[in-house]
N, C-alpha and C positions, 0 to 999 in steps of 0.2 A: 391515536397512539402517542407516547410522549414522546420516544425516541425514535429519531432515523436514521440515526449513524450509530452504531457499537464497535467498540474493538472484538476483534477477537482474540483468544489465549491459545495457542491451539494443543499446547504440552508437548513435553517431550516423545513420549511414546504414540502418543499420533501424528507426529511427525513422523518418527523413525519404521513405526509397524502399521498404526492405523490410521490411515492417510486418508481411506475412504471413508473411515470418522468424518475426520475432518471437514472431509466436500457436503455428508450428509448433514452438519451442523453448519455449514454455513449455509445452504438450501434450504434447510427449514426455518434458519433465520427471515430469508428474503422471501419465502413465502409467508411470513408471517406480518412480511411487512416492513422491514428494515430495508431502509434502502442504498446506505454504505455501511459496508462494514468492512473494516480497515484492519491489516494483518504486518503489525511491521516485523520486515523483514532480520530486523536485528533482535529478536526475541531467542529465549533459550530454554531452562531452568526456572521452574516455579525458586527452585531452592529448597526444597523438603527434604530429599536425600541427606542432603549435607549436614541441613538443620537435625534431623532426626539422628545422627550420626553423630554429635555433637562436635562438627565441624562452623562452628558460628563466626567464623569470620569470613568462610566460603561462601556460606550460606549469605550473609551480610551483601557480599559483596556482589553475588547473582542477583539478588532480590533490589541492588539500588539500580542495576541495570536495567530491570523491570519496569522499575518505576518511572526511568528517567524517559522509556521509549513510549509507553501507555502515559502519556503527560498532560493531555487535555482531558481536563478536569469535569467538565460538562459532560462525556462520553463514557457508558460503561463498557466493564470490561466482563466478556462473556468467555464461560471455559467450561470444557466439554467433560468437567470430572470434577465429582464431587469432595476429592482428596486434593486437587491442586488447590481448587474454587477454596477449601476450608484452608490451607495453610495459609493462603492470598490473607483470606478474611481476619483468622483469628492469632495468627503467628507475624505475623509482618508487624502489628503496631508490639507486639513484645519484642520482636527482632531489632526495632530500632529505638526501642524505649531509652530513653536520656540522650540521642542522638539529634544532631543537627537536624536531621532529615524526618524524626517522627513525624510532624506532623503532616507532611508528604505521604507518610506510611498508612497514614489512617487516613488521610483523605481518600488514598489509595483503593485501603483495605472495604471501604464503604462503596465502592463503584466496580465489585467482583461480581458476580452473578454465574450459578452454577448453567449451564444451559437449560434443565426444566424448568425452575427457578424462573428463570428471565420468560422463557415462553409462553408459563404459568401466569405470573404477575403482570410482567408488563405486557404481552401481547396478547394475553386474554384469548388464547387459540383454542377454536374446535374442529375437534378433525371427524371424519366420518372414514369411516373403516372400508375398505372396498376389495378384502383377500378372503380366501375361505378360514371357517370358523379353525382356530389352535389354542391349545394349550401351552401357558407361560408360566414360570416360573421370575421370580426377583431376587438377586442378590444385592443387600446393600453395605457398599464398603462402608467401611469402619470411620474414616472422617466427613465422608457423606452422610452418615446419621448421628454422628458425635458434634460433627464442627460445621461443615457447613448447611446440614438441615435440609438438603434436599429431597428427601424420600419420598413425601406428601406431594410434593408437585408431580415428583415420575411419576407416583402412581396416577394420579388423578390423570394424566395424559393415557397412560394405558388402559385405565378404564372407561376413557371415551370411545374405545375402539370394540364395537358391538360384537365383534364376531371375535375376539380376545376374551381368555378363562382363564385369569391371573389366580394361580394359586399360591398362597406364604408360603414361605418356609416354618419348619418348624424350628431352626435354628436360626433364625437372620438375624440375630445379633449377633453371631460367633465371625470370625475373620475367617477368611480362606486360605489362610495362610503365608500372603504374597511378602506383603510388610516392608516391599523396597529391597533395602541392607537385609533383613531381617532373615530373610527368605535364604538367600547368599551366607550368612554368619552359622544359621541353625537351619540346613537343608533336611535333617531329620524331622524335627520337631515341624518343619513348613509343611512336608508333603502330608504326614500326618491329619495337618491341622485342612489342607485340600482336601485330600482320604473323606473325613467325615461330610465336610462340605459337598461334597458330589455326591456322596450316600445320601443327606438331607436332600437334595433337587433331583434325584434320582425317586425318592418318595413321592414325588408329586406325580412323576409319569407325565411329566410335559416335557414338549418337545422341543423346547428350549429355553434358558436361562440369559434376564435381559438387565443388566445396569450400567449404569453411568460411569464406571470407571474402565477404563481398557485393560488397565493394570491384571487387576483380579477377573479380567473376561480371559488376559493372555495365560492366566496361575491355573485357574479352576476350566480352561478351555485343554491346557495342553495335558492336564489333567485326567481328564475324560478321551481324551483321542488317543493318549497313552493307553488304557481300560479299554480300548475299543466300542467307549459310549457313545451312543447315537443321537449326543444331543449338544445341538448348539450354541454356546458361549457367543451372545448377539449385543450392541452397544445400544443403548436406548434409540438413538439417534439414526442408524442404520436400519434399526427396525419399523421405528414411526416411517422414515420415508417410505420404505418397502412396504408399509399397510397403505399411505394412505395417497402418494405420489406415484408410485412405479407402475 
């Protein structure tokens, strides 16, 4: 393996909600063979919200704190969400274009790795499946299949697991509505835009719905437990360990 040390990103909403996120991505890390993985403590804010909100000097300024803690160059930085992993990647070196710090930003931006991503490519993992045979469903957020390109990897992770019946959606490219601010500005047009979203994975008849963002597991989770759906909103990361560790 090349690397044995990685940072980790852990985000803010797995911080604040999905904490058991957190412990199952960094377990699968070390299962797969890393053998530090470094979590510093002064981490906060990807900076997306703010970015997205056209608050850029917020955003600026979260995003240099970032950078300045994640500093050793030689170490990627691994992050459990395909929306953070893509603003990291594709918004930091425009965040700080003409700035002192660019090219800080892009060295940066170059050592982000989404969690499948990294499991996928650099640790070249197979898992063997060890729970009775389910039916799954995929939602993938909208900067996970926009910006940071994740999707290919989830999959391929979930389709290593034999007793797993990964069915598309028939809309997976639509949002679920969550969108950060978005969700908070236009609560109408959000739940809507969930509404259908749960009718699409509600199509499938699986009994539960898995991706890489927490965000839209917490949109399209509270969603469904509102409706009294009997299906679960699971983080990729939670779910691998539960197949193929628990």
């Amino acid at each position: 393996m090349k690397y044995k040390s990685v940072y980790f990103f852990g985000t803010c909403i797995t911080d604040m909600i999905f904490s058991k996120t957190g412990l199952a991505s960094i377990r699968l890390l070390k299962k797969a063979g890393i053998e530090e993985i470094i979590f510093p403590k002064g981490q906060s804010c990807c900076g997306q919200p703010a970015y997205n909100s056209g608050y850029t000097q917020d955003a600026y300024d979260v995003a240099a704190k970032q950078i300045e803690l994640f500093s050793k160059e030689s170490i990627p930085i691994v992050v459990p969400s395909g929306s953070c992993a893509g603003m990291m990647q594709e918004h930091y070196p425009e965040l700080f274009h003409g700035t002192s710090m660019y090219q800080q930003a892009v060295s940066f931006s170059k050592r982000v790795y989404e969690l499948a991503t990294f499991l996928v490519q650099e640790c070249n993992v197979q898992y063997k499946d060890t729970k009775a045979p389910i039916r799954i469903t995929w939602h993938s957020s909208c900067h996970a299949l926009r910006e940071s390109h994740c999707i290919e990897d989830a999959k391929s992770l979930l389709r290593q697991l034999e007793n797993v019946e990964l069915m598309e959606l028939e809309r997976e490219y639509e949002c679920c509505g969550f969108g950060g601010t978005f969700s908070v500005k236009m609560p109408e047009l959000s739940v809507a835009m969930a509404n259908a979203k749960v009718e699409d994975i509600q199509n499938t008849n699986a009994l539960r719905v898995i991706s890489s963002d927490s965000a839209c597991l917490l949109n399209i989770g509270t969603t469904m437990e509102f409706q009294n759906i009997p299906i679960k909103a699971q983080h990729i990361a939670d779910f691998l360990w539960e197949r193929v560790y628990e």
